[in-house]
N, C-alpha and C positions, 0 to 999 in steps of 0.2 A: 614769496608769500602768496600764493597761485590762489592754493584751496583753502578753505576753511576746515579747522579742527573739529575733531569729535570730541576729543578728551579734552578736558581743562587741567594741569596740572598748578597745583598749588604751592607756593615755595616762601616761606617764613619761617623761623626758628622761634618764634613767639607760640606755643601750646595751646592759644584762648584763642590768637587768631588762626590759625590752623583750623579748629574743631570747632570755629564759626562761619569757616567757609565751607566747611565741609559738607555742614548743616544746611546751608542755606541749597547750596549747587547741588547736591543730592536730593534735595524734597523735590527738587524741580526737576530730577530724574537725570541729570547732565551724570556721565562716565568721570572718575576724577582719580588723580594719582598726588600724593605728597611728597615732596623734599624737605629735608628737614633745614637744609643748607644749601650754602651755592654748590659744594662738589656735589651732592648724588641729584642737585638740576642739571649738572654738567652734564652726568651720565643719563642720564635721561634724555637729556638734549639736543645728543649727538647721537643719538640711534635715529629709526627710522619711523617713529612717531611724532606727527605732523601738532602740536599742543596749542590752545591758549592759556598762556604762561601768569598768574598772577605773581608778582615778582618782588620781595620785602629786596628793599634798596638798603638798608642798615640792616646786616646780620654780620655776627662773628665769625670768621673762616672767610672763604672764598663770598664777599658780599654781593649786592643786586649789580651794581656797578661791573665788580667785576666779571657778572656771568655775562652782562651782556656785549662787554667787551671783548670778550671772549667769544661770543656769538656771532659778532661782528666781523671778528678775523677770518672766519670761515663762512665763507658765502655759501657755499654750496649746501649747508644746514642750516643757514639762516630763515626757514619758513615759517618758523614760529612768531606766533600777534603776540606781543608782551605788553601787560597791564603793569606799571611798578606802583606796588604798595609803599604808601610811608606816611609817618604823622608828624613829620616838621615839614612845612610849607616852605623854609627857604633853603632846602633842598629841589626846589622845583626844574631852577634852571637847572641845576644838573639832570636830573631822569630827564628835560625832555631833549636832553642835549646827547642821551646814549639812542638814540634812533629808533625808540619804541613807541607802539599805537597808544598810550595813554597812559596817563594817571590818575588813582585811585586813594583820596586819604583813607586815614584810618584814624579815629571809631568810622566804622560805616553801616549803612541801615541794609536791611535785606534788598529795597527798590536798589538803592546805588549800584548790589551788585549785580541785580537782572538784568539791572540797563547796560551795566559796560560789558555782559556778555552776549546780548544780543544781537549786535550786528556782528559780531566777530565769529561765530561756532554755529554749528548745523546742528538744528532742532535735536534732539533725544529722539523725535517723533518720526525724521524723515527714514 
């Protein structure tokens, strides 16, 4: 995890939260891509696009859990900053136990989400 991403890729199977992150990271002019699930984060994941990952920890299919365990296996793709979304709190010690830069509940306000992508991703601007 050298550099910092351009792209922010978005990855929940929730439709509201999808097209509210989408909303928010796009007014602010950020480059964004969606998953609808853990397999097509997978594919995404393992090509040669460097993301920060916003990442729903409870989805059906391949879940948050297991994309990042799955991340984890393979080091040499592991450059992606991963944000895990999720709105039960006692799931906590789990996400922060898969090896990812943070977490993010959900409902969340527009500031929540500028703040947790600023130190992570290179301006839209530079």
């Amino acid at each position: 995890m050298n550099r910092k991403p351009y792209k922010i890729l978005v990855v929940d199977d929730d439709p509201v939260i999808r097209d509210m992150m989408i909303d928010i990271l796009s007014l602010e002019g950020y480059p964004i891509e969606v998953s609808r699930n853990g397999s097509e984060a997978l594919k995404k994941l393992h090509g040669e696009e460097n993301y920060l990952v916003f990442l729903d920890l409870m989805m059906s299919g391949i879940n948050g859990q297991e994309v990042c365990e799955n991340l984890n296996a393979h080091p040499a793709i592991r450059k992606h900053h991963i944000i895990i979304l999720m709105s039960a709190l006692d799931n906590l010690a789990l996400a922060k136990s898969l090896g990812v830069n943070g977490v993010m509940s959900k409902p969340f306000a527009v500031e929540d989400v500028l703040r947790v992508v600023e130190p992570y991703i290179v301006s839209p601007d530079s």
